[in-house]
Every structure is written in structure tokens, then in C-alpha cells.
C-alpha positions as CSV (number, residue, x, y, z in Angstrom):
1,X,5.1,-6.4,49.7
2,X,3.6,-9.3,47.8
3,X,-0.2,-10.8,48.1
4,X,-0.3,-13.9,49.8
5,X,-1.8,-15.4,46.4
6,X,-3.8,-18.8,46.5
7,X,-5.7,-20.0,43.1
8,X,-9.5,-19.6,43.7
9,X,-11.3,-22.8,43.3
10,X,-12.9,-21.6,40.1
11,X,-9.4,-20.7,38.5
12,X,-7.2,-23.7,37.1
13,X,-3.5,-23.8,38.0
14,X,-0.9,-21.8,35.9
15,X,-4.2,-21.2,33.0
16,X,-4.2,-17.4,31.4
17,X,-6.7,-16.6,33.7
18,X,-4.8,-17.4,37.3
19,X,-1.9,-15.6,35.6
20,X,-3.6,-12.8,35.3
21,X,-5.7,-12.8,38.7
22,X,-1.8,-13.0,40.4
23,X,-0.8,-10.4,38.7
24,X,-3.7,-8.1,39.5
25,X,-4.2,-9.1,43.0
26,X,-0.5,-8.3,43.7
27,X,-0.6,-4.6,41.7
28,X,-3.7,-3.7,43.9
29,X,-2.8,-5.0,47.3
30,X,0.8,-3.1,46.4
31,X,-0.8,0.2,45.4
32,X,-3.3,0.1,48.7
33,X,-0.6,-0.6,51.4
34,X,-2.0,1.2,54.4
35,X,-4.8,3.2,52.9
36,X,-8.4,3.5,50.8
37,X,-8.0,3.0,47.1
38,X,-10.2,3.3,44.0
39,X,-10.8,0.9,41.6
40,X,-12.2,0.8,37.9
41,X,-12.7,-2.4,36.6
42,X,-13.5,-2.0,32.8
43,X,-15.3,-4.9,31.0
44,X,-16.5,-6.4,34.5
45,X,-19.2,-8.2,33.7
46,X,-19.2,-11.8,34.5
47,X,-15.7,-11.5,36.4
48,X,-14.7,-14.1,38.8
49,X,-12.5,-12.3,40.6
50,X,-14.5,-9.6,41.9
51,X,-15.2,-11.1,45.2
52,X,-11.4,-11.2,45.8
53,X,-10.8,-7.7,45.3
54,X,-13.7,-7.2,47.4
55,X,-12.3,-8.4,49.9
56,X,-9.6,-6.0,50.3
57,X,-11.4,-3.5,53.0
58,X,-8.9,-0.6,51.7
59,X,-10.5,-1.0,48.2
60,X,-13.8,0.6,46.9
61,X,-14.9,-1.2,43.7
62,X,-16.6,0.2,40.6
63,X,-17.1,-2.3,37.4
64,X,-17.8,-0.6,34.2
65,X,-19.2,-2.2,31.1
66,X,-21.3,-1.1,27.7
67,X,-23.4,-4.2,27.4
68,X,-26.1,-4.4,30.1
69,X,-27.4,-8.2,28.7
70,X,-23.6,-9.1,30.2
71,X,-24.0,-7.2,33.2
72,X,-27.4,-8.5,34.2
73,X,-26.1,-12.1,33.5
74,X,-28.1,-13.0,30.5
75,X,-25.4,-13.2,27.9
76,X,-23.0,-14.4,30.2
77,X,-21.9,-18.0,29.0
78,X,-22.4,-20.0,32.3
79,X,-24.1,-22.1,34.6
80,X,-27.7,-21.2,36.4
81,X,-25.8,-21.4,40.1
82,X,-23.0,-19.1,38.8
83,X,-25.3,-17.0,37.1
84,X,-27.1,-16.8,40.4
85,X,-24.0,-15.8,42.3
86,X,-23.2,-13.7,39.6
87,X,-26.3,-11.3,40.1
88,X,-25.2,-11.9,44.0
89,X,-22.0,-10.3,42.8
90,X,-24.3,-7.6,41.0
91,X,-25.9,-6.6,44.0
92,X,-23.1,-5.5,46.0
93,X,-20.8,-3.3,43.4
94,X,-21.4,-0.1,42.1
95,X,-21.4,-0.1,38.6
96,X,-21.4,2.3,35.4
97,X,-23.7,0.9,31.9
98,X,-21.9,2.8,29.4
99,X,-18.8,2.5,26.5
100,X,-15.3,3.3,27.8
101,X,-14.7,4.9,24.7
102,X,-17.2,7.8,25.0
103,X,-17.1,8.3,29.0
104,X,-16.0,11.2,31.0
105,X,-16.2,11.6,34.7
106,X,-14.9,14.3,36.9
107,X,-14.0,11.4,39.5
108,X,-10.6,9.9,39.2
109,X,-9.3,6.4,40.2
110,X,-6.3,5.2,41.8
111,X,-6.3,2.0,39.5
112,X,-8.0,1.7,36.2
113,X,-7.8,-1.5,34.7
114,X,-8.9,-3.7,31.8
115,X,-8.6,-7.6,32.3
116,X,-8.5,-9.5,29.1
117,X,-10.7,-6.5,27.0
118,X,-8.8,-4.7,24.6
119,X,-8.0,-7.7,22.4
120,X,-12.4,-7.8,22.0
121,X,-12.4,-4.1,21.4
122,X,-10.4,-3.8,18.3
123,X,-12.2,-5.7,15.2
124,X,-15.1,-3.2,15.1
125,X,-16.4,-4.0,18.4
126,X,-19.7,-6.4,18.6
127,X,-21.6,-6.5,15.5
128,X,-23.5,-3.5,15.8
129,X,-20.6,-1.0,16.5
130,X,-19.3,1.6,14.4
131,X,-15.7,1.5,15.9
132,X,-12.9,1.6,13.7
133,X,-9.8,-0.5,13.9
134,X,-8.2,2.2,16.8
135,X,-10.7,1.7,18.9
136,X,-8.6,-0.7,21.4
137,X,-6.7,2.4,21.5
138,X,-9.1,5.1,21.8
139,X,-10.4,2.8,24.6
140,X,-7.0,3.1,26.1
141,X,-6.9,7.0,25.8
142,X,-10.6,7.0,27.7
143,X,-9.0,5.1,30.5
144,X,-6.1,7.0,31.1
145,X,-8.3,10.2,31.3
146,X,-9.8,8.4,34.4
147,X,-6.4,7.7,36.4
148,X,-5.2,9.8,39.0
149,X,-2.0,11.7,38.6
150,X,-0.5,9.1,41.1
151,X,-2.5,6.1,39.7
152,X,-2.2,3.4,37.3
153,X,-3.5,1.9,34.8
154,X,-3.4,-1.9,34.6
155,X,-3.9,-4.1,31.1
156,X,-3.5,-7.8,30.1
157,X,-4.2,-9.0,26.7
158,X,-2.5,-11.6,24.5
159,X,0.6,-10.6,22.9
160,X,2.6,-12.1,19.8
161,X,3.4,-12.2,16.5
162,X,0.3,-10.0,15.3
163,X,-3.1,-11.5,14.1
164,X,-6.2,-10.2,13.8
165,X,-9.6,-11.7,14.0
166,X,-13.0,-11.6,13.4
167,X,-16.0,-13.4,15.1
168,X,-18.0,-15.9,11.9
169,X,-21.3,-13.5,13.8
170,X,-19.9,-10.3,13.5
171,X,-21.8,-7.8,10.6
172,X,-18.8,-6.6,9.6
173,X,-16.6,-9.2,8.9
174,X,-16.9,-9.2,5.3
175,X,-14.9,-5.3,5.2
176,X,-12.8,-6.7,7.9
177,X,-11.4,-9.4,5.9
178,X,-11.0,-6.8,3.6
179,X,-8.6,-5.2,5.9
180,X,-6.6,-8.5,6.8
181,X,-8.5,-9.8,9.7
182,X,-9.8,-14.1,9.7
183,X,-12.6,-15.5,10.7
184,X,-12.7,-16.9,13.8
185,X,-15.3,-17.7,16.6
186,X,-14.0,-14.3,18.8
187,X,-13.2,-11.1,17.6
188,X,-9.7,-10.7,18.7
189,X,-6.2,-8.9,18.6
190,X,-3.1,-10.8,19.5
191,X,-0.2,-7.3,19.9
192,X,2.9,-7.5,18.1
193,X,5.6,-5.1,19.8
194,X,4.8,-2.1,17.6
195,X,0.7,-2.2,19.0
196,X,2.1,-2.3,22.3
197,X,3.7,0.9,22.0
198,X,1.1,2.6,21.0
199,X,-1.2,1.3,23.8
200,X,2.0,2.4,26.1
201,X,1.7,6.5,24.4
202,X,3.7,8.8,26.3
203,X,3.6,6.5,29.5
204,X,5.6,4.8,32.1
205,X,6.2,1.2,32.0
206,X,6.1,0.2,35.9
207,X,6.0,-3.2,35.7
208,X,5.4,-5.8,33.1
209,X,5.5,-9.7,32.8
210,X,5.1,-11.5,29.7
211,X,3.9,-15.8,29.8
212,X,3.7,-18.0,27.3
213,X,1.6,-21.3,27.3
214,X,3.7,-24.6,27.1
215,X,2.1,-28.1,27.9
216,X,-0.6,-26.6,28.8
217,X,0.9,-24.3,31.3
218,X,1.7,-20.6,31.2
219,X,5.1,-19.9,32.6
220,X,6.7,-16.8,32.9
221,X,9.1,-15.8,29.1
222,X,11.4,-12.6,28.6
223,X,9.6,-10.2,26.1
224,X,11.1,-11.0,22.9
225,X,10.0,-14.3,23.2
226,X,6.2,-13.6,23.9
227,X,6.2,-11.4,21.2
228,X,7.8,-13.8,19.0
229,X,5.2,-16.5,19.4
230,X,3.0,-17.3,16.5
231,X,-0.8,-17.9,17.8
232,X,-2.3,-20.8,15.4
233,X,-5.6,-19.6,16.5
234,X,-7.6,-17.1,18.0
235,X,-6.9,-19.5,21.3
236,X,-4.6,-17.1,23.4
237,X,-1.2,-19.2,24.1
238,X,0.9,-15.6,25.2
239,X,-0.1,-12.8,27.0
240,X,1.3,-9.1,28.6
241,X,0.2,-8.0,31.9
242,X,1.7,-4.4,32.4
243,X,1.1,-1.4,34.3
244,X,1.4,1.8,33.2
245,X,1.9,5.2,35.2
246,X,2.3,8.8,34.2
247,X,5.0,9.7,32.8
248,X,7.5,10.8,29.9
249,X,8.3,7.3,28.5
């Protein structure tokens, strides 16, 4: 089965970010099929998709995020209408205010995912977090603990030749320059091939697909070659969208 995919007006053709919404859209209209699924959508906030996947009737929604300035729209870089419709979008979602990293719940989900997030998690978090350089992955661990036995969990992030930086407003960039990272307007982690095995742990692979940015259009690349590409800049020009299941990898 394949979702019959159209790029939203707010999406341009081909970018990083209809790449990804493909990709997504497909994994959770294949993993509903004929009945209810659960979704957890961590690092929601300001989302553009969400009204997409709420439109799937099989698919109850929750969005989970630490900062609650994002999820209330106030540090959300964007116009007053779409901050408008984003506190629209607010309004009909459940939603969880708390880090992935230190959250337990009893309930499980059919789908965790993480759209474009881990790469931000990595260089100590925002400037006032105590994470350490594992965090992405501690993150990771935190998510898995929330999948169903069944479920899986679905990433994208920008993958390469690795480089590490560190946001010019960050507190801590002065001991993360220290540790190899540059300064750079984001704090971001572009995964080299050994990273991604750690994210992927003991693991299943169950589907992957690696793009690469050319012309100013991302285009689908076997894996060797997105993770042989050499980001210039904290600009993302390669990413991974994967998902993983349970298993023995």
C-alpha cells in the first residue's frame, strides 16, 4: 500500500522537509491499514504536518515536546496567521510538556517518531541543559521504551560525513568547542555511519532511504553516498529517514 502523497501548499517540492513528510505519511498510513493506531510525535511543536496525520481517522495523535514557549507558539519562528493556526492546531491534539529523555509512561504507542530532532538534541541541548554529548541517544533509548512490541519507531535527521555544531547563543559552547564542536547559528549533529549504529542498538532496520540535496533538490542516493557527503555548513544537504522495529539486529 502506498499514500496517495500530494506536497502541501506550505511544503516546497523535493526540499528536506517534503522528503520527509513522504516518507512519514507513507510509514503511518502502511502501519494503520484497516485499524486504530497510536502516534507519538516527539519535538511537535510548530509542525506543519500535523493536520495531515490528523486526518487519517484510524490515527489518534499525541505530540510531545520539553519547551512549552514552542508549544504555545511564542518561540516559534513564524508568521502572526500561522501562529494563529498554529494555536488552532494546539487546540485539537493531546499533548505531553515534558523531556523525552526523563519520561516514562505505562501507555505504549504503535509509532513513535522524531522528525528532524535528534540532530538539536546532541550539543548539550538548549543553553540551559545539562545533557551530555549522548543525549541524542539517551533520547533514542526513552523512545524506544514507549513503542509497542509490534511498533516502530520512526527518525529522520541529516546524515554525512560527521560534524558537530554549536549554536553562537548556546552557554556552553565554549566547553563544546573544547570537545570538537563549531560554531554555528543551530546546534546540530550531522551522523556519520558509526552514530547511526548506535541510534539503530540492538534493532531492526525496516526500512530506510537516504537523499542527498543536488541543485537544490533532494533526490533519493544509496547509503554510502549520503554518508559520504561533506556538509559545508550546519545547512542540512543529506539526510536518513529510517524505521526501526524490535528486533535482534
Amino acid at each position: 500500500m502506498s499514500y496517495n502523497y500530494q506536497t502541501p501548499d506550505w511544503c516546497i517540492p523535493n526540499s528536506e522537509r517534503d522528503v520527509e513528510l513522504k516518507f512519514l505519511l507513507n510509514q503511518i498510513y502502511n502501519k494503520s491499514g484497516n485499524r486504530d493506531i497510536s502516534v507519538l510525535d516527539v519535538g511537535f511543536a510548530g509542525c506543519g504536518y500535523i493536520p495531515q496525520i490528523l486526518d487519517m481517522e484510524s490515527v489518534e495523535y499525541t505530540g510531545l515536546d520539553g519547551d512549552p514557549d514552542r508549544i504555545s507558539g511564542r518561540a516559534l519562528r513564524m508568521k502572526e496567521r500561522d501562529r494563529k493556526e498554529w494555536i488552532n492546531i494546539t487546540k485539537r491534539i493531546k499533548y505531553i510538556n515534558t523531556n523525552i529523555i526523563n519520561y516514562t509512561s505505562d501507555k505504549k504507542y504503535d509509532i513513535v517518531m522524531a522528525i528532524s530532532v535528534i540532530e538539536h538534541i546532541v550539543p548539550l541541548g538548549y543553553s540551559n541543559s545539562n545533557q551530555d554529548e549522548d543525549s541524542d541517544i539517551k533520547a533514542i533509548e526513552s523512545m524506544k521504551n514507549l513503542v509497542k512490541d509490534d511498533g516502530i519507531l520512526l527518525l529522520t535527521f541529516p546524515c554525512g560525513r560527521e560534524r558537530k555544531f554549536v549554536s553562537e547563543k548556546n552557554d556552553m559552547r565554549n566547553k563544546l568547542i573544547e570537545r570538537g564542536f563549531e560554531v554555528s547559528r543551530h546546534n546540530i549533529l550531522i551522523y556519520d555511519e558509526v552514530r547511526y549504529k548506535k541510534i539503530i542498538g540492538s534493532w531492526t532496520v525496516n526500512d530506510e532511504i537516504f537523499s542527498v540535496c543536488e541543485n537544490s533538490k533532494f533526490t533519493n542516493v544509496d547509503k554510502d553516498t549520503a554518508f559520504d557527503y561533506y556538509h559545508k555548513s550546519s545547512h542540512v544537504r543529506s539526510i536518513c529517514s529510517v524505521t526501526l522495529g524490535r528486533g535482534h539486529g
